[in-house]
VOLUMRO-24136 format. One record per residue: x, y, z of N, C-alpha, C, O in turn; residue in one letter. Coordinates in steps of 0.05 Angstrom, whole numbers, plus 5000, padded with zeros to 4 digits. Example, Ala and Ser with C-alpha at 12.3 -4.5 7.8 and 13.67 -1.06 7.14 Angstrom:
// VOLUMRO-24136
526448865156524649105156526449345156528549345169A/525749555142527349795143525850015157526850235161S/
***
This chain:
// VOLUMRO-24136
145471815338145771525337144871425310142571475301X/146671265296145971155272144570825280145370655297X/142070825259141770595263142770395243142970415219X/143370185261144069915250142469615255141569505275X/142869535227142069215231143369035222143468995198X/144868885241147068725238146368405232144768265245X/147668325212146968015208149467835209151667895200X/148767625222151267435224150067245208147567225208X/151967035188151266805169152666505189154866405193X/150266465195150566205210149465915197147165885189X/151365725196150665515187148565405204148865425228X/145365225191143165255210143864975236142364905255X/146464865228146564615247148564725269149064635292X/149664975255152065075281149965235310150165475313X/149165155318147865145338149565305368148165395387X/151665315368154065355397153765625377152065765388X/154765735353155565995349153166125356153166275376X/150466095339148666215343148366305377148566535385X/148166195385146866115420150066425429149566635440X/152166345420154466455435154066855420154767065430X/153066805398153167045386151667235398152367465404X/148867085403146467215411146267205441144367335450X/147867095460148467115489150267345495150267465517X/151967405470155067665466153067885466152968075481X/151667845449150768165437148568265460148268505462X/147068095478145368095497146668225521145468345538X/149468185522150668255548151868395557153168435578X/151268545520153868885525151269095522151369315512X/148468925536146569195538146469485516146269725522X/146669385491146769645470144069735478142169615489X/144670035467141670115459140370025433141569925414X/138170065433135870005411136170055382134669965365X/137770165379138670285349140270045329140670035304X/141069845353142469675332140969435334139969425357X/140369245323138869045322140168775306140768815282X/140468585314142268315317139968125299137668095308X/140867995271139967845258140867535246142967505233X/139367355252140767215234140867095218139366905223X/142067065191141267015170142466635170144266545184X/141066505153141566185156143566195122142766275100X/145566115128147566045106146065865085144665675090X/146665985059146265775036148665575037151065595032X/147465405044149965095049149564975024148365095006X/150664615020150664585003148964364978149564194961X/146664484991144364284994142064544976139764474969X/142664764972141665054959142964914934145064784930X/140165024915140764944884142665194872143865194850X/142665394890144365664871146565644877148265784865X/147565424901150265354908151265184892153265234879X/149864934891149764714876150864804843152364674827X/149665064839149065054797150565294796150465424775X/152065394816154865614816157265484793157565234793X/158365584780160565514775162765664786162565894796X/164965504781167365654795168665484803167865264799X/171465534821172965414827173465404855175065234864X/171965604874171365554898169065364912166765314904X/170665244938169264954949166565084951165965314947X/165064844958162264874967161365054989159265184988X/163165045007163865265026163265565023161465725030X/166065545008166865855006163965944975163366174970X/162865724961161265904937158965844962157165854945X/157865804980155465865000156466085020154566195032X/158366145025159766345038158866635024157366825031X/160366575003159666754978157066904975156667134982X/154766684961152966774955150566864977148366964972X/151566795003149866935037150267135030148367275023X/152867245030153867515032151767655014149767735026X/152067694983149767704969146767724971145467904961X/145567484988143467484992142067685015139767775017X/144267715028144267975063143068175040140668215035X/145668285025145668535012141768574999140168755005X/141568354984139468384972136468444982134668584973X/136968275008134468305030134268575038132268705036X/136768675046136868895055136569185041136469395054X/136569175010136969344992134369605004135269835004X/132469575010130369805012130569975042129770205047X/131769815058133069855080132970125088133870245068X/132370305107133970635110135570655133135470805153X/137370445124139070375153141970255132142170145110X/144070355159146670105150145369865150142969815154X/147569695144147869385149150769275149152669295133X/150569175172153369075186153368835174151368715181X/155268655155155268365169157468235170159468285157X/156967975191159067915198158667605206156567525216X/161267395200160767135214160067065234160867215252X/158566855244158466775274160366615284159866395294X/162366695283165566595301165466915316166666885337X/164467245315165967365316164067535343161767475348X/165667775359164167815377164168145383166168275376X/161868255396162568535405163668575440164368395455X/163468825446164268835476162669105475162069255456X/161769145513160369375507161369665491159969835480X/164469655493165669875475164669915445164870155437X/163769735428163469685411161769975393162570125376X/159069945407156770095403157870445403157270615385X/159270495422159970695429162170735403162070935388X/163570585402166870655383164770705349164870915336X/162970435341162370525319160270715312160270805288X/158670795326156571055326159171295327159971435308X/159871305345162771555343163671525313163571755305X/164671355293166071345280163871385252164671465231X/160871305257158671285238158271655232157971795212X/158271715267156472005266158172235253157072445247X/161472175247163272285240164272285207166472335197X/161672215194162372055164159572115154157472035164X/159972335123157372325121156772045095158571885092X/154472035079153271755072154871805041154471635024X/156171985037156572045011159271985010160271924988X/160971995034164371945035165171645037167371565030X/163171465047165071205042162371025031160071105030X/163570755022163270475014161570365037159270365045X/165270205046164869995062166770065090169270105088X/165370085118167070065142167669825154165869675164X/170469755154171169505164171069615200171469845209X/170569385214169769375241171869275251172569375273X/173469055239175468885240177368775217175868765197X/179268705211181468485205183568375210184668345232X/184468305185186867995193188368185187187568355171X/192168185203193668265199195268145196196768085214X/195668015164196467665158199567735158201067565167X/200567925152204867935167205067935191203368045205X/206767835200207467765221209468055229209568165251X/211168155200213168385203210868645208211668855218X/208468615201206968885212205768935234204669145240X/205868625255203368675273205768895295204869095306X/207468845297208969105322208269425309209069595325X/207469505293205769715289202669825299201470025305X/202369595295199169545307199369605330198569815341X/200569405341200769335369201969595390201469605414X/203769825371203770015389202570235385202470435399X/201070145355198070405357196170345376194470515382X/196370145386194070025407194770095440193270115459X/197570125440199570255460198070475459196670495479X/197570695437197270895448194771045440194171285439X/193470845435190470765444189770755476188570925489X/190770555484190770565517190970895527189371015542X/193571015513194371225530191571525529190771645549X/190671575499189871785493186271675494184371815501X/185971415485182071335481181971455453179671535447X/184171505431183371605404183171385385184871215380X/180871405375180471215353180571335332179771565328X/181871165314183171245283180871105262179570895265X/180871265245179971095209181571095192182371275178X/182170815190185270805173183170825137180970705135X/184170985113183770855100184770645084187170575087X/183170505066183670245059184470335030183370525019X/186370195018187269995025189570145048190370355039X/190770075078193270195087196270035081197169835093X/197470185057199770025048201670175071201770415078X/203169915081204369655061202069425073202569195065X/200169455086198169165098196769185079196269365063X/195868845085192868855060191968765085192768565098X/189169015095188368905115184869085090184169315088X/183768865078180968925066179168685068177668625050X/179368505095177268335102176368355127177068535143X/174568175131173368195168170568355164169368435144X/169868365193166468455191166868655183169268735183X/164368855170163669075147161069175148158969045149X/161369425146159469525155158669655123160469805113X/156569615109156069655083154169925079151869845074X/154370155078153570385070150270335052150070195031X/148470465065145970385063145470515026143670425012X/147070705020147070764999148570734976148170824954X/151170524988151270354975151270124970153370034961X/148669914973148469644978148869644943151069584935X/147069714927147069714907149569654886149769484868X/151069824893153469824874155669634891157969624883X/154969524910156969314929156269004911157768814905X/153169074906151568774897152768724868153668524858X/152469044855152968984819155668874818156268664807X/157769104835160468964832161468714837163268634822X/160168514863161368354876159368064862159967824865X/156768174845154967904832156967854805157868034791X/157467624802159667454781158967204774158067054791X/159267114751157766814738158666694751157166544762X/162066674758164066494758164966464789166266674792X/165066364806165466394832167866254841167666044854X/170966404833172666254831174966464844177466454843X/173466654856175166854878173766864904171266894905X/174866834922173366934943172767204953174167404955X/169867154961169067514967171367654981171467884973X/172967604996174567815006177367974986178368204984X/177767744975179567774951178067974925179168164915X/176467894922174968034902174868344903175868514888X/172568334937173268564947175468744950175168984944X/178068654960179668784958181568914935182769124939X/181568784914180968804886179669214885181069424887X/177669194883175869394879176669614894176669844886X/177569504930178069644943180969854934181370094937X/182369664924185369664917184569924893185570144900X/183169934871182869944856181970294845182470434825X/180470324870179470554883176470574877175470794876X/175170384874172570284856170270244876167870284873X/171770164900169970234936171970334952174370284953X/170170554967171970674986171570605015169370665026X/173170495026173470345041174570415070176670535065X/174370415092175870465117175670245129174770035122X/176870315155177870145178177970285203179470475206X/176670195223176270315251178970185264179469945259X/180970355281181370205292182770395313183570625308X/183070245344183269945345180169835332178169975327X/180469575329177969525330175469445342175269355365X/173869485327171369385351169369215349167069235357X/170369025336169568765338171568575337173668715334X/172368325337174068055333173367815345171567785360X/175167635336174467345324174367285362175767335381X/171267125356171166975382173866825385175966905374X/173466525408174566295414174166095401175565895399X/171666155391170165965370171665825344172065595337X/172566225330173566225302176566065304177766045283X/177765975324179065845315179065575313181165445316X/176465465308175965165299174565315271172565445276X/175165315252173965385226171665225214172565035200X/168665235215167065075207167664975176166664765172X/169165085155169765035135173064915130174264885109X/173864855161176764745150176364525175178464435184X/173564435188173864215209174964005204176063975182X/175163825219176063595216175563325238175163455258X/175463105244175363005264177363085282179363185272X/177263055307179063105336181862945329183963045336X/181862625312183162455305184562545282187062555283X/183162635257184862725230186562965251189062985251X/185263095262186263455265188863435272190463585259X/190263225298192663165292195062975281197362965287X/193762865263195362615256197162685233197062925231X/198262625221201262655214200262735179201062925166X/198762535170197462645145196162955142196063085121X/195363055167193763225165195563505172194663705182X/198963455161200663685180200163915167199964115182X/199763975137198864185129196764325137196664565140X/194964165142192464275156192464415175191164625177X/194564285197194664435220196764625218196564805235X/198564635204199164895195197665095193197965305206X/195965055176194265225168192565315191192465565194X/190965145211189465265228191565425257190765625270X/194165295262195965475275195865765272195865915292X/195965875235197166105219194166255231194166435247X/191566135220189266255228188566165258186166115258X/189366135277188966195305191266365314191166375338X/192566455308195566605307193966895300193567055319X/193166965273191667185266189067225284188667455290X/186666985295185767085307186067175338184467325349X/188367065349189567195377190867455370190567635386X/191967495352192667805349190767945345190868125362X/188867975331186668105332185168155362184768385368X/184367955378183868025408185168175417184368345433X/188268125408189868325431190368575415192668665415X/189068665405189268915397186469035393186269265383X/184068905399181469025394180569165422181769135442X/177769345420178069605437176369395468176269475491X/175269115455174569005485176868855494175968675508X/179068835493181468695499180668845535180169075541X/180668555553181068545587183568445593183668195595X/185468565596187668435602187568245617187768035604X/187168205651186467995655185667725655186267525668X/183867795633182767455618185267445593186967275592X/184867655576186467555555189667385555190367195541X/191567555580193467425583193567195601195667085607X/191067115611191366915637190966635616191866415623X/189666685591188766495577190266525553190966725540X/190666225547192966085527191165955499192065735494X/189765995486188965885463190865725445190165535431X/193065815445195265715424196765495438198965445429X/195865365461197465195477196564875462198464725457X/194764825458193764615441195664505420196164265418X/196564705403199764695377201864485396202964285387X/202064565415204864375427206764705427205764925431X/209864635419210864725421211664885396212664745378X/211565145390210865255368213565405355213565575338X/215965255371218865285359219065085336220665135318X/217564865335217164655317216864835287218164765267X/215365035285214465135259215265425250214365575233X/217265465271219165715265221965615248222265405235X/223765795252227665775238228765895263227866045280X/231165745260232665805272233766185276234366305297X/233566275248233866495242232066715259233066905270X/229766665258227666705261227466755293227266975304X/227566455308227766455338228966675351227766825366X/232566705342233766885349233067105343233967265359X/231667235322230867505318229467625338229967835350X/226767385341225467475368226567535387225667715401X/228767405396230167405420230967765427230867925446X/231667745400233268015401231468255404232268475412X/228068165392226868425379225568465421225468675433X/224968235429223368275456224468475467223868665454X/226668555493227268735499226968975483226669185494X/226868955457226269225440224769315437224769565432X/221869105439219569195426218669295453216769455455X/220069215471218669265509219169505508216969615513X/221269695504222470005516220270095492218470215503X/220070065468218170135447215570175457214670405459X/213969915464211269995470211570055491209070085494X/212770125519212970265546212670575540211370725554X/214170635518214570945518213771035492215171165478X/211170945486210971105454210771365456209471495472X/212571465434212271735425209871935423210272165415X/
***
């Protein structure tokens, strides 16, 4: 068993994530080896946020420089370090999938282990979705490496290699704060500069939470009003990515997952499709059904 110490960056007024994070991780009874932390976000009220330059919001350069600050705390460490937002959640599978996948990797072969990500095409998630098919069938968990083209899947929780915090900190510390860490990251990842994997299915993803975005809120009133249609575009596209992610991670309960509708809130979501489009689906359903029924 590898030990871990996992930190989530919680804003100190978000109060529901904290409480929901630390009620999650309490109730999948891990053993002792992993240990649940939490770190209080540099918001934007921190002078190193404040005297950042760059071109990213206040947000995303306190987003940023948490990340950073984890790393740094943690540098003497003789342990991983996981971290990850408080929108996001484990299941008791969790502990089990990533010690299996830790004890199988020695400290010298990778970077960074992704736990989770976004599978931002829409044309790739029926791949996923029938590796996860046959996931169900066999209980085999894969390590994709990163980058896996044709996806850019190089964000989401991360599990940071205790020996390399160091060279994660030199690469990813920058005057200018006008990329976001995941972009950056991926960058390097792309690059071959961190070596990078991906557990999957996965074994962590985005609560119910993450899809109210503490950095893209809004009043109940702006969120739907007619000025605000881009917006909600935008939070549709990212509640869209984080329901696919549930349904393909290794605590997916069928049961709950399909009895419950998160995306029902949108209205009717032919509104923000094509015509083209509509009918494709039409066509691909029956297809993708005999597909994931009988994988190869």
């Amino acid at each position: 068993m590898t030990k871990l110490e996992i930190f989530y960056s919680n804003v100190i007024t978000s109060v529901e994530r904290h409480e929901y994070l630390q009620n999650n991780f309490a109730s999948c009874n891990f053993k002792p080896h992993w240990t649940l932390n939490r770190f209080v976000s540099l918001d934007a009220n921190n002078p190193a946020v404040q005297s950042m330059p760059g071109a990213l919001g206040i947000g995303g350069k306190g987003a940023y420089l948490s990340e950073l600050e984890i790393l740094r705390q943690c540098l003497g460490h003789d342990c991983h370090t996981m971290v990850m937002e408080d929108d996001f959640q484990f299941c008791p599978k969790s502990q089990q999938v990533i010690d299996f996948v830790l004890g199988g990797m020695t400290d010298d072969s990778w970077d960074l282990l992704f736990t989770d990500t976004i599978i931002p095409n829409a044309i790739d998630m029926p791949r996923f979705l029938y590796e996860r098919r046959i996931y169900e069938q066999t209980g085999n968990i894969t390590i994709l490496s990163l980058p896996v083209k044709p996806y850019r899947t190089m964000s989401g929780t991360v599990i940071v290699n205790k020996a390399s915090r160091q060279k994660i900190l030199d690469l990813m510390s920058v005057d200018d704060l006008s990329i976001p860490w995941d972009v950056l990251m991926g960058s390097h990842i792309a690059s071959g500069a961190v070596r990078a994997f991906l557990i999957f299915p996965f074994a962590t993803c985005p609560s119910l939470l993450a899809d109210r975005s503490t950095l893209q809120a809004l009043d109940n009133e702006g969120y739907v009003s007619a000025e605000h249609a881009e917006n909600l575009r935008g939070r549709l596209e990212h509640a869209l990515h984080n329901d696919f992610s549930r349904m393909i991670w290794v605590g997916r309960e069928d049961d709950a997952f399909f009895a419950t509708d998160p995306l029902s809130r949108f209205g009717d979501l032919s509104k923000f499709s094509r015509p083209d489009v509509e009918r494709m689906c039409e066509i691909m359903k029956p297809l993708l059904g005999v597909m994931m029924r009988y994988p190869s």
